[in-house]
PAFISE-583681 format. One line per field, with one value per residue (C-alpha): x, y, z; residue in one letter. Coordinates in nm, 3 decimals, padded with zeros to 5 digits. Example, Ala and Ser with C-alpha at 12.3 -4.5 7.8 and 13.67 -1.06 7.14 Angstrom:
BEGIN
east: 01.230_01.367;
north: -00.450_-00.106;
up: 00.780_00.714;
residuo: A_S;
END
This chain:
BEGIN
east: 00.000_00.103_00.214_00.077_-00.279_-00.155_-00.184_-00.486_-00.637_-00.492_-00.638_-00.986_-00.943_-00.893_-01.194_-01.403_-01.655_-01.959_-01.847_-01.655_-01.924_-02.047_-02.080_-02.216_-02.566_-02.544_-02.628_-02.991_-02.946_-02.783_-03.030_-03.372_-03.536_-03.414_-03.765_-03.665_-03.310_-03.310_-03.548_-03.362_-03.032_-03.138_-03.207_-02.956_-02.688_-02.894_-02.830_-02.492_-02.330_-02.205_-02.093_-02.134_-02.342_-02.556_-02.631_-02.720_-02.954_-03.144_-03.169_-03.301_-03.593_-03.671_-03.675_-03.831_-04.125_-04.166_-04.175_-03.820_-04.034_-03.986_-04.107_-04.418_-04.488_-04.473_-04.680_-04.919_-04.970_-05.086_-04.879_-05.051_-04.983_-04.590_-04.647_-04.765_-04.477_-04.221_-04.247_-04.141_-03.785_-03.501_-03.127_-02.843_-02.892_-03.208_-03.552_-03.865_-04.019_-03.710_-03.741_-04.140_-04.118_-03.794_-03.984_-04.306_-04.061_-03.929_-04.346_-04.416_-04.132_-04.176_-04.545_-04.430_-04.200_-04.220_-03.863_-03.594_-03.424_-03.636_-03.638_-03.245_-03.243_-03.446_-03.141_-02.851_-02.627_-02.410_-02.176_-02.100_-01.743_-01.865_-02.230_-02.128_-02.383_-02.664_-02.656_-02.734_-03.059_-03.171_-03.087_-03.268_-03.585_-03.594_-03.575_-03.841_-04.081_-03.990_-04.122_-03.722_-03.610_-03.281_-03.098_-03.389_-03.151_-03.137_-02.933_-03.018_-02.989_-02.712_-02.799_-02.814_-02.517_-02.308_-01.938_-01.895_-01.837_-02.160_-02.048_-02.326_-02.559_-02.251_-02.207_-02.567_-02.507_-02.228_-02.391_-02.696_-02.496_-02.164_-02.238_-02.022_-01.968_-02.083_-02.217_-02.544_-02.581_-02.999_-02.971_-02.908_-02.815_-02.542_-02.169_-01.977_-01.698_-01.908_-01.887_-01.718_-01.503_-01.748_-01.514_-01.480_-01.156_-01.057_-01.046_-00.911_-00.595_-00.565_-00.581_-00.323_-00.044_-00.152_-00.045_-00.374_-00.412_-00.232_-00.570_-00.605_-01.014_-01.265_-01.464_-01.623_-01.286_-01.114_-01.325_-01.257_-00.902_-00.873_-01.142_-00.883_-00.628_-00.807_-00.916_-00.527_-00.555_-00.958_-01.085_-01.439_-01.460_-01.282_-01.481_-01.420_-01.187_-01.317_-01.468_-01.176_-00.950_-01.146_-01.317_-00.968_-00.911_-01.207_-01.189_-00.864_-00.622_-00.240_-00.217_-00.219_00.162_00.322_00.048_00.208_00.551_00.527_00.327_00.632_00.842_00.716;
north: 00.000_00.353_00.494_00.842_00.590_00.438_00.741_00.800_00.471_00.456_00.813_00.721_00.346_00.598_00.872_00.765_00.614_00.723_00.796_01.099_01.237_01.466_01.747_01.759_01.814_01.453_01.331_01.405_01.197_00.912_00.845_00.940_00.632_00.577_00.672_01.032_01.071_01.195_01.539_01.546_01.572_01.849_02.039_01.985_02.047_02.345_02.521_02.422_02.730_02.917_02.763_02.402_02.483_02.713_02.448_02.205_02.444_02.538_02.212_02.074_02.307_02.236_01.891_01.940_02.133_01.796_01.514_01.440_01.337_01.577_01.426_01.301_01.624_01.841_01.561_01.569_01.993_02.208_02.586_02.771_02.507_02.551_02.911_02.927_02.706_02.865_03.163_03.372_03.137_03.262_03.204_03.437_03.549_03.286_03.473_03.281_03.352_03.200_02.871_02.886_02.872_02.634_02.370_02.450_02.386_02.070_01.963_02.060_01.867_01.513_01.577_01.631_01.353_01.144_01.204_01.389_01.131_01.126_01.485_01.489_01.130_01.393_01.623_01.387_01.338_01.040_01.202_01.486_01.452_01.523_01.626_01.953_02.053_01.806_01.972_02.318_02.186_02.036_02.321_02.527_02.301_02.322_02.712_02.718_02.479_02.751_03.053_03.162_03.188_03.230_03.512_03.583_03.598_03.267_03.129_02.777_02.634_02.810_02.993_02.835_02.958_02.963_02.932_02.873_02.509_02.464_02.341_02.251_02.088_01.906_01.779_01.648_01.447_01.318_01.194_01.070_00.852_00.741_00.429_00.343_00.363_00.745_00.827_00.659_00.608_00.596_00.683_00.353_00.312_00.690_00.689_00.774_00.820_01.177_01.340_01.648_01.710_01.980_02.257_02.480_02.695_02.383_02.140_02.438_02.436_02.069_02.057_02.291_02.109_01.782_01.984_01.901_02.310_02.625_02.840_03.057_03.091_02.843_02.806_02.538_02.492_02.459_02.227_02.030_02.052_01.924_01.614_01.554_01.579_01.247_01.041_00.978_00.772_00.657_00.702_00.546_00.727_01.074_01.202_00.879_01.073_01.434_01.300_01.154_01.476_01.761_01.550_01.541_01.897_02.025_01.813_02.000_01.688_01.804_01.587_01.860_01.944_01.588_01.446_01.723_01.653_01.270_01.352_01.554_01.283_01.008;
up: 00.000_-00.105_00.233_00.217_00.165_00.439_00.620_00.544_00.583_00.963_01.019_00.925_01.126_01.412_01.378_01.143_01.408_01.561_01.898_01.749_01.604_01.921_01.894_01.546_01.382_01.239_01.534_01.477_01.147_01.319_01.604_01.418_01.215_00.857_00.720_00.858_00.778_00.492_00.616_00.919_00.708_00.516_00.785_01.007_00.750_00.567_00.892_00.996_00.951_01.277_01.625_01.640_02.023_01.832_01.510_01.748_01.939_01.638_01.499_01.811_01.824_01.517_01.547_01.862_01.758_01.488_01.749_01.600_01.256_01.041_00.741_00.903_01.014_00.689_00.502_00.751_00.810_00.675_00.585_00.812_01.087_00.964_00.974_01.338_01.508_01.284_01.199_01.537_01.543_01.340_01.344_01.260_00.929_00.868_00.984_01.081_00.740_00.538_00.787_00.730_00.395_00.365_00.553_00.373_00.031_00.130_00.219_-00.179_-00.263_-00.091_-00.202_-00.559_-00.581_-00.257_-00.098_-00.160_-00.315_-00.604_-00.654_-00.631_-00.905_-01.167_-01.117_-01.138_-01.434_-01.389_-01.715_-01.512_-01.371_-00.969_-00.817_-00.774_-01.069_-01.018_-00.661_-00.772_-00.976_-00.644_-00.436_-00.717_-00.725_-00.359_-00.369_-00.614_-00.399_-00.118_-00.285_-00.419_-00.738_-00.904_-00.718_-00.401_-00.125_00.107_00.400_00.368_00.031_-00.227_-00.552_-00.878_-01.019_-00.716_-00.754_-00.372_-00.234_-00.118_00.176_00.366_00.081_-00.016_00.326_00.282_-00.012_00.179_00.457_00.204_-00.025_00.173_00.378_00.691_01.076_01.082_00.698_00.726_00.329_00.310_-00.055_-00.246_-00.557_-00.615_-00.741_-00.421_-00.667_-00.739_-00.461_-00.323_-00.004_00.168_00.218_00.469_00.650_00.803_00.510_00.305_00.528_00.504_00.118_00.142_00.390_00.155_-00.138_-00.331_-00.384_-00.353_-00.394_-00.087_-00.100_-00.083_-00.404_-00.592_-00.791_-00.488_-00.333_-00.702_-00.651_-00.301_-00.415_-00.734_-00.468_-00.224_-00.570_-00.630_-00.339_-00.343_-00.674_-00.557_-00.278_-00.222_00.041_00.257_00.473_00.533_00.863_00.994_00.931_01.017_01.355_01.458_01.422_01.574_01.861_01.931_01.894_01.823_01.480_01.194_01.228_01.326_01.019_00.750_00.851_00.805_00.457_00.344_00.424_00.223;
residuo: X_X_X_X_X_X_X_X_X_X_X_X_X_X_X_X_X_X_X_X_X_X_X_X_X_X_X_X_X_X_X_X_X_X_X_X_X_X_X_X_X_X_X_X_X_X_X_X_X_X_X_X_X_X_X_X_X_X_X_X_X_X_X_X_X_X_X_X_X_X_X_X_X_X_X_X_X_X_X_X_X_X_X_X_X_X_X_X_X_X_X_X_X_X_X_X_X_X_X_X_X_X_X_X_X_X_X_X_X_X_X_X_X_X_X_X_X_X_X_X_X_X_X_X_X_X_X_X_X_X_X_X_X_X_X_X_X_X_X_X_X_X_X_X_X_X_X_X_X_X_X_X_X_X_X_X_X_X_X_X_X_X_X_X_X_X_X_X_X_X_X_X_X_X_X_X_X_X_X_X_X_X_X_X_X_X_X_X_X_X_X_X_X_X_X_X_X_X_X_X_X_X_X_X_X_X_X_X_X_X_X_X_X_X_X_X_X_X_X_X_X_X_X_X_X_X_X_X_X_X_X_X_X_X_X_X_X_X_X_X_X_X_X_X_X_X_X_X_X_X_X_X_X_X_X_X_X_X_X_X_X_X_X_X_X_X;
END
């Protein structure tokens, strides 16, 4: 085995279990049933933006507020009922009216297609060379069943031209298609080979000290690069270690510079 793969490999061995997941909004995804997961997910990683206390907070009313069924809730109310437990809660830059009518969009949508799944299949294009494109036509159909179109401003779901990573929605696809000890995978039947690296600061300076880029801002090219950058070692499954290395760093653990300078080595 290549030993920078090797690397790797022991690196995800080590975190890439659920008991590392805390604190973390998929948490909500792991423990709800798998009829659910796949609402839950998009709304604990639509608002995962912010302190990790604070993401957990919202998402926890939210969920709260839904008897922790999300999806059997919005098929079974009404708007208006949406409207009246939603619509006096906000978060940072998201007001009550955005999360009204994000909820009520993602009601249209399983009602239109019958999960989110199916809506996302009618956007995929297996030609395409990642997801990164087949994301933006479900983040746009979403918008749309939410009442906003191409360039209305939202905090939850990116435009349809965006050039930024798309962190958060790629994150979701992540933890949608990827199967193992913390992905829970409830979408069957999706390249894994497609996927992105959700990037944020912290995987930015990562694909840096790997040396998979030398851009200095996070963009949908970048996040490209750095995915390029893991598919020399996992071609059919780049995204199989993104856990692994940014749980370590967020849980504080002193790996980053003793990792790099073994990388440089080999």
């Amino acid at each position: 085995m290549n030993n920078r793969l090797k690397m790797l490999e022991d690196l995800y061995e080590k975190y890439n279990d659920a008991s590392f997941v805390h604190p973390d909004p998929l948490e909500y995804v792991l423990k709800c049933p798998d009829s659910e997961k796949e609402v839950t997910g998009l709304i604990a990683s639509s608002f995962a933006y912010g302190r990790v206390w604070a993401i957990l907070k919202i998402v926890g009313n939210i969920l709260e507020k839904m008897n922790s069924t999300p999806r059997e809730y919005l098929i079974n109310s009404s708007n208006e009922d949406i409207k009246h437990e939603f619509e006096n809660m906000e978060y940072r830059f998201t007001t009550g009216t955005e999360i009204v009518n994000f909820l009520s969009g993602i009601k249209k949508t399983l009602k239109e297609y019958g999960s989110l799944q199916e809506c996302f299949v009618s956007c995929y294009d297996n030609t395409e060379k990642n997801i990164f494109n087949s994301a933006l036509r479900f983040s746009k159909k979403l918008r749309e069943a939410s009442g906003f179109f191409d360039k209305n401003r939202m905090s939850l779901l990116p435009e349809p031209e965006s050039t930024s990573p798309c962190k958060r929605l790629i994150l979701y696809f992540r933890w949608m298609i990827r199967k193992d000890n913390v992905d829970p995978g409830c979408w069957e039947g999706l390249d894994k080979s497609k996927l992105l690296v959700p990037l944020d600061t912290h995987m930015l300076s990562i694909g840096q000290m790997l040396g998979f880029t030398r851009n200095r801002n996070a963009s949908a090219k970048t996040a490209e690069a750095i995915t390029e950058g893991f598919a020399q070692y996992n071609p059919k499954d780049p995204a199989k270690y993104d856990f692994a290395l940014t749980r370590s760093g967020i849980r504080g653990d002193n790996f980053i510079s003793d990792f790099k300078e073994e990388w440089i080595k080999i």
